[in-house]
C-alpha positions as CSV (number, residue, x, y, z in Angstrom):
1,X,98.5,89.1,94.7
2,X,97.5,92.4,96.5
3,X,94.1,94.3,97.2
4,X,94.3,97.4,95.2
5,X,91.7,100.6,96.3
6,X,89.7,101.7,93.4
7,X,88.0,104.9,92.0
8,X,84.9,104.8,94.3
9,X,86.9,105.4,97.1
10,X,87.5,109.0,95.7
11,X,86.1,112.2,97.3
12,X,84.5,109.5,99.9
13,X,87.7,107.9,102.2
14,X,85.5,105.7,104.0
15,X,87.7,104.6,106.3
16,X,86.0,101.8,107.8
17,X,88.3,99.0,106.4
18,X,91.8,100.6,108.1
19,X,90.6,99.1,111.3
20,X,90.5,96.0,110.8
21,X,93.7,95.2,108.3
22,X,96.3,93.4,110.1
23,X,99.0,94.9,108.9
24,X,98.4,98.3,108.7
25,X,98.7,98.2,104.8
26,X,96.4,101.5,104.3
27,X,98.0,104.4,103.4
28,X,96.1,107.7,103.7
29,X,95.7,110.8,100.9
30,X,93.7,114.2,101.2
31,X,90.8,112.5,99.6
32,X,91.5,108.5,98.7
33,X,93.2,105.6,100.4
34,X,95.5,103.2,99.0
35,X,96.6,99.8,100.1
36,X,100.6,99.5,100.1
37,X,101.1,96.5,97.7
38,X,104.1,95.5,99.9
39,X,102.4,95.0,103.1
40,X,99.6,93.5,102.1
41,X,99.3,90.2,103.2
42,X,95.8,89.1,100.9
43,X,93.6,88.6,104.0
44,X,90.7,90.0,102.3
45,X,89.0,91.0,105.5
46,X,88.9,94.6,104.4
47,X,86.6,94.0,101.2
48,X,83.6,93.6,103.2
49,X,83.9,96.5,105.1
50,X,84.1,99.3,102.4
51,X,80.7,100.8,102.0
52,X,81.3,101.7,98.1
53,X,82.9,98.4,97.5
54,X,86.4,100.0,96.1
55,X,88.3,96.9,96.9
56,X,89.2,94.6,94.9
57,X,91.8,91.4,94.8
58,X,94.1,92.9,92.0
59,X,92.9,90.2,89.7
60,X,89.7,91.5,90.1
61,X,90.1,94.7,89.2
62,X,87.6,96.2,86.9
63,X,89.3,96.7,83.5
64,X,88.8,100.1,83.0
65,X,90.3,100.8,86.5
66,X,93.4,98.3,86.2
67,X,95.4,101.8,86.3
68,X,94.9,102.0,89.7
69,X,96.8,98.9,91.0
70,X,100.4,100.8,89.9
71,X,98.6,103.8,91.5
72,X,98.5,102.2,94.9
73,X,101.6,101.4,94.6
74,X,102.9,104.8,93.6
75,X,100.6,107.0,96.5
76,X,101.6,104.1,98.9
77,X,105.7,105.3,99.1
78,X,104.2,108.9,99.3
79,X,101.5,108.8,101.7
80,X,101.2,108.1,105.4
81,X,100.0,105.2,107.3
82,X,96.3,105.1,108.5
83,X,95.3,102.7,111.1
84,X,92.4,104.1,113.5
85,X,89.1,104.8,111.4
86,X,88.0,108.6,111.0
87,X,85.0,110.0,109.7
88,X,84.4,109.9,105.7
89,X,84.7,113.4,103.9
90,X,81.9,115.6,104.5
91,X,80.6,115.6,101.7
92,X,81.1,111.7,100.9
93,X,77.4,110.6,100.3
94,X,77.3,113.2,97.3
95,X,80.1,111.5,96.2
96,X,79.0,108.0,96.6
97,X,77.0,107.2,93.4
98,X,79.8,109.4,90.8
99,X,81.2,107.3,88.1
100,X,84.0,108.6,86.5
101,X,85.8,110.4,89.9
102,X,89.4,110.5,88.5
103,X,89.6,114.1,88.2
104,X,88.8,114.5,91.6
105,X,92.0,112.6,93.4
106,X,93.8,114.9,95.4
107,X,97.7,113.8,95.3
């Protein structure tokens, strides 16, 4: 099992969770982070600290958004590590609330 990021996180990037993962698991986008499936270790102690709750044990996983857990996987071998917090995206509390933000992911 692996924690898998999930559409909220889109257009938002909170980036609150990268500091406290272990293993530096968090792999950074233009505007979404994903969680490498392969370095994840299942510690959970990120869930808390995402402010849109967009992570989820992969059993957990919403149904309609189960197509994100082989998306993590996918944007994990592309993108770079994260590990040091930044600032959300300017415009992330417009963002916050959005439902359907698929379109929006920035590969």
């Amino acid at each position: 099992m692996t924690f898998v990021v999930t559409q909220a996180c889109i257009s938002c990037k909170y980036t609150d969770c990268v500091d406290v993962c272990p293993v530096d698991a968090f792999r950074e986008g233009p505007n979404f982070l994903v969680i490498d499936p392969d370095e994840c270790i299942d510690c959970a102690v990120c869930v808390p600290e995402c402010p849109v709750a967009a992570i989820h044990a992969e059993e957990d996983v919403p149904a309609g958004q189960r197509d994100f857990i082989p998306l993590n996987a996918e944007l994990a071998r592309l993108w770079k590590p994260i590990t040091k917090t930044k600032p959300a995206l300017p415009d992330a509390e417009a963002w916050r609330d959005a439902e359907d933000k698929r379109a929006q992911l920035q590969r």
